[in-house]
C-alpha positions in Angstrom: -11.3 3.8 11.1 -10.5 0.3 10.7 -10.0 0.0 14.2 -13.7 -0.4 14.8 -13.7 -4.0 14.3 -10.3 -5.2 15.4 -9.1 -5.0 18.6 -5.3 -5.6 16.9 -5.7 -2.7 14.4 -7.3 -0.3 17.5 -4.5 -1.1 19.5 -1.9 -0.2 16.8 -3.4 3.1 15.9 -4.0 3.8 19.6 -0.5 4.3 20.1 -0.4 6.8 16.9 -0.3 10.8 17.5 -3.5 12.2 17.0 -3.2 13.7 14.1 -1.3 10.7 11.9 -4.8 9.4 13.5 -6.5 11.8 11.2 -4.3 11.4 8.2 -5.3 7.5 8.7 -9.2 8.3 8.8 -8.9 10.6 6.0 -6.8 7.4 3.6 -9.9 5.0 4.6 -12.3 7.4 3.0 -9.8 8.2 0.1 -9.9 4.2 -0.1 -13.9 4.0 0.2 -13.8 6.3 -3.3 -11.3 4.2 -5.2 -13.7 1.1 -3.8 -10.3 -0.5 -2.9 -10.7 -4.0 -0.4 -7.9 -2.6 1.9 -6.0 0.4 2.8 -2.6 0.6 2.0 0.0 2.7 2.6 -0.4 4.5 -0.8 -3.6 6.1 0.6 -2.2 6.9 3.5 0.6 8.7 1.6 -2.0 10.2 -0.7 -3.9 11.5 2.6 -1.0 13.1 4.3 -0.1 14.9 0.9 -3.1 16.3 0.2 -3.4 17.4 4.1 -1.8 21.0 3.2 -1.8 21.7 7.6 0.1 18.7 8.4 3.9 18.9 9.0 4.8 16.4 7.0 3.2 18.4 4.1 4.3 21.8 4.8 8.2 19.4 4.8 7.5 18.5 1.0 6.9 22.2 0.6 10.7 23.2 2.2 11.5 20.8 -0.9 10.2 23.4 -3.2 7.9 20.3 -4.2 4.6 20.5 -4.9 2.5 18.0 -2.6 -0.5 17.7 -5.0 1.6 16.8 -7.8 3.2 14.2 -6.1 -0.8 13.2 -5.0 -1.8 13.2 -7.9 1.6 10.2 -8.9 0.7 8.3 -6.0 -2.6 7.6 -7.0 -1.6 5.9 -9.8 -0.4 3.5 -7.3 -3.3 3.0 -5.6 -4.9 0.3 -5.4 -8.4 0.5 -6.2 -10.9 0.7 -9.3 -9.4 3.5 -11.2 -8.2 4.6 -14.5 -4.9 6.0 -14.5 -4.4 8.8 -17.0 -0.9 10.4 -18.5 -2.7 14.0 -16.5 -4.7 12.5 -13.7 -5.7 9.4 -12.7 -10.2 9.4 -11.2 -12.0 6.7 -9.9 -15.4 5.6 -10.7 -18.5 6.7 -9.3 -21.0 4.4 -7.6 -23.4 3.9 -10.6 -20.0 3.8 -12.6 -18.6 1.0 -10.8 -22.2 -0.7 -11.4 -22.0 0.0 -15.4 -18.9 -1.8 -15.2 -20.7 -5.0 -13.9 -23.0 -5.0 -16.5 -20.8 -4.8 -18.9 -19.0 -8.0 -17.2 -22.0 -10.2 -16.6 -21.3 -12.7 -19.4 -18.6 -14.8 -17.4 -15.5 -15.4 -19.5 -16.0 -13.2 -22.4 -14.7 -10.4 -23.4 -15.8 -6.8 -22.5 -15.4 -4.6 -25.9 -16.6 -1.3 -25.9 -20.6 -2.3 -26.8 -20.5 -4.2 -23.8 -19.2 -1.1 -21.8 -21.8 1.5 -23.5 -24.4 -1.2 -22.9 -23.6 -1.1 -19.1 -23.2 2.6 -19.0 -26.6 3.0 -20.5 -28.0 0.6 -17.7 -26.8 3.4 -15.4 -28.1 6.5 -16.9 -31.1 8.3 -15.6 -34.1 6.3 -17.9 -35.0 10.0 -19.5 -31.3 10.5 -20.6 -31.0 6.5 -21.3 -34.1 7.2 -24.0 -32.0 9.4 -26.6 -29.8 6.6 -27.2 -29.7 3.9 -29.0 -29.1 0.2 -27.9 -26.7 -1.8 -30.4 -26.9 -5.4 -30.5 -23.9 -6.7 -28.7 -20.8 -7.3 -30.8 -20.2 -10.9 -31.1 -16.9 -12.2 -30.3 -15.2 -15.4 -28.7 -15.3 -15.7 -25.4 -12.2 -16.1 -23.3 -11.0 -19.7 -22.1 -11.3 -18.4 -18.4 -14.4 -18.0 -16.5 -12.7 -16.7 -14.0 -10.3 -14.0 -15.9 -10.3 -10.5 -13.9 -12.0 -7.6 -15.5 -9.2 -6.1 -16.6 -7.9 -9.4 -18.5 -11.1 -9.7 -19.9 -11.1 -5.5 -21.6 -10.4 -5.5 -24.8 -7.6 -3.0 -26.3 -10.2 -0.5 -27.6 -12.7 -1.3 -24.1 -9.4 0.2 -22.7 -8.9 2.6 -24.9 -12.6 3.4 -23.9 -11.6 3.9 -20.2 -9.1 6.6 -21.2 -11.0 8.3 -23.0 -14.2 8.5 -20.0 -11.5 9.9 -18.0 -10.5 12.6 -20.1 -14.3 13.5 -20.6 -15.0 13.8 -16.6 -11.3 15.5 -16.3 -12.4 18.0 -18.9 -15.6 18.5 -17.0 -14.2 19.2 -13.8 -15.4 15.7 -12.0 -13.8 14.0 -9.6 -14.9 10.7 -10.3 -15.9 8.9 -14.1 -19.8 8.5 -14.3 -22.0 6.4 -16.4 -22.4 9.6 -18.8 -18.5 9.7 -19.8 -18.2 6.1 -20.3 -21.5 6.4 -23.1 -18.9 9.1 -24.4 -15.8 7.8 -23.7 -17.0 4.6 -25.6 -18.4 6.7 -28.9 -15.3 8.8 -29.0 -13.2 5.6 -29.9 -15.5 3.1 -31.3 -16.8 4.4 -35.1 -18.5 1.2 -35.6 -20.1 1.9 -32.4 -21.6 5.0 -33.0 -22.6 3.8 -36.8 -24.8 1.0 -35.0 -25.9 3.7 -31.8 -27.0 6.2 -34.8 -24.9 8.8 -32.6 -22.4 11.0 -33.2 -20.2 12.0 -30.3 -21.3 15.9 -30.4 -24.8 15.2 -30.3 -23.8 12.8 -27.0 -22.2 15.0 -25.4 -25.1 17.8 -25.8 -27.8 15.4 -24.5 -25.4 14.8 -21.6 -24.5 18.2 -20.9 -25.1 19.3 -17.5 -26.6 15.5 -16.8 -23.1 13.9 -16.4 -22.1 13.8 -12.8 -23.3 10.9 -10.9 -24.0 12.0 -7.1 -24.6 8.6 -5.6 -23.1 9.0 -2.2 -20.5 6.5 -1.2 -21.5 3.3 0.5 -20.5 3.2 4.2 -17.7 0.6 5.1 -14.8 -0.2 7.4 -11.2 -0.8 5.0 -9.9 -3.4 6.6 -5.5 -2.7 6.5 -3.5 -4.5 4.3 -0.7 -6.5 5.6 1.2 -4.1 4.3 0.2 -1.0 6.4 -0.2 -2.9 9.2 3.8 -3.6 9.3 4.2 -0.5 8.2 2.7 1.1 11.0 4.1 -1.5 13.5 7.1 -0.1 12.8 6.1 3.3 13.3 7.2 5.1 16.6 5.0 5.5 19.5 3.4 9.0 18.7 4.4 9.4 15.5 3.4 12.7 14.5 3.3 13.2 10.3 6.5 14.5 9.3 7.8 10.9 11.3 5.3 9.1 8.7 6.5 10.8 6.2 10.0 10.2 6.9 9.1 6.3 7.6 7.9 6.4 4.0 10.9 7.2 3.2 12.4 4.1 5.0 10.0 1.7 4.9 7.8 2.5 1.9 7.6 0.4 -1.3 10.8 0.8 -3.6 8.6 2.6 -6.2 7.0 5.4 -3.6 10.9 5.8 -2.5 11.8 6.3 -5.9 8.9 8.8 -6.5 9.8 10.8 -3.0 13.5 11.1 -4.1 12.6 12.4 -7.8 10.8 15.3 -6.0 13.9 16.1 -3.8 12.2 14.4 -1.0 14.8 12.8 0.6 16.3 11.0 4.1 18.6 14.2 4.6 15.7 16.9 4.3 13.6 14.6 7.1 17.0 14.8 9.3 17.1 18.4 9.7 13.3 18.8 9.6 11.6 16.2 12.1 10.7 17.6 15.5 11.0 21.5 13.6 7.0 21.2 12.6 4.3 20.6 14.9 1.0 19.1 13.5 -2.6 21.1 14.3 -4.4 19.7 17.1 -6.6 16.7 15.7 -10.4 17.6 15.7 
């Protein structure tokens, strides 16, 4: 927990019920895989939801809503280093993140999709890396700002690129995008690409098979909490169990997570008749 290394942030989740406690250690290591700076109250949310024993939960259920769906809309929220898709939104994988920063080591310009499959290739095991081919990088005009996020700096088609790594690790079952599905992600959108690589995108995707997931644990850290989630949780009750998180979300959340409650008939007058009805399981 967060609280490790600031007396402020122990003494606020102190006065927490134990298991919102739980739901607060599961967000930080929701937050450690999206490689966010902070937790925010979008993990948290994302936590509780996916938390299928916790009363708040089992509340969206008396809904007739479908916590997991609703998970799966909150993550696009999140912030973090993700790419948000129209089915399901993943994160990147250690060495995934890493491809990524090679692909953005030229400060100022701009990351096309050579410069992604470049990076990607960095990544792959050296024995997989050797069936593919290296391009020469694309030459283009570098952007005006040193200084330009990574995001600003991505191209239209390096975006396009992104999109398409997440539907290869969605369509092969991985929770996270891995160096291997951003090598296919980039040939499936780049023609040029794959002219210069001497690879089609079926003969990638049968050197890859079975070689694609990217196992690199997660690096240990503390998430320091947002501004945000600390007033949030200020605000909280003493001993807030989770269906009074919940219905604090509901109060206190963002306008868009509001929004995105009340769409799924989550709403102040189910909380009314349902706080203090569910009890949460004894925290570990």
């Amino acid at each position: 927990m967060p609280s490790r290394t600031d007396p402020q942030t122990s003494e606020l989740v102190a006065r927490l019920g134990g298991y919102t406690r739980t739901i607060l250690r599961a967000a930080e290591a929701f937050a450690v895989r999206l490689h966010a700076e902070e937790l925010c109250p979008e993990h948290v949310l994302v936590a509780l939801l996916l938390d299928e024993s916790a009363a708040g939960t089992r509340i969206v259920l008396r809904a007739f809503a479908d916590p997991e769906t609703i998970a799966i809309e909150v993550t696009a929220l999140c912030p973090g280093i993700l790419v948000v898709g129209s089915g399901r939104s993943l994160p990147f994988s250690v060495r995934g993140v890493r491809a990524l920063e090679h692909a953005a080591t030229t400060p100022g310009a701009p990351v096309t999709p050579t410069e992604l499959y470049l990076g990607a290739l960095n990544e792959l095991e050296m024995e997989l890396a050797s069936h593919f081919e290296r391009p020469p990088r694309a030459l283009g005009s570098a952007l005006s700002s040193s200084t330009a996020s990574f995001l600003e700096r991505t191209t239209v088609d390096a975006r396009r690129a992104l999109g398409s790594s997440c539907r290869e690790a969605t369509r092969l079952g991985r929770a996270a995008i891995a160096p291997a599905h951003l090598v296919l992600g980039c040939l499936d959108i780049d023609a040029d690409l794959r002219e210069r690589a001497g690879l089609g995108l079926s003969r990638a995707r049968l050197l890859l098979s079975g070689h694609d997931e990217d196992l690199t644990p997660l690096p240990e850290r503390t998430v320091p909490l947002s501004p945000l989630l600390g007033d949030f949780l200020k605000t909280l009750p003493a001993g807030a169990d989770t269906a009074r998180l919940l219905a604090h979300f509901l109060t206190a959340g963002s306008e868009e997570l509001r929004l995105l409650l009340a769409q799924q008939k989550v709403t102040p007058k189910l909380l009314e008749g349902a706080v203090g009805t569910l009890e949460d399981p004894r925290p570990a």
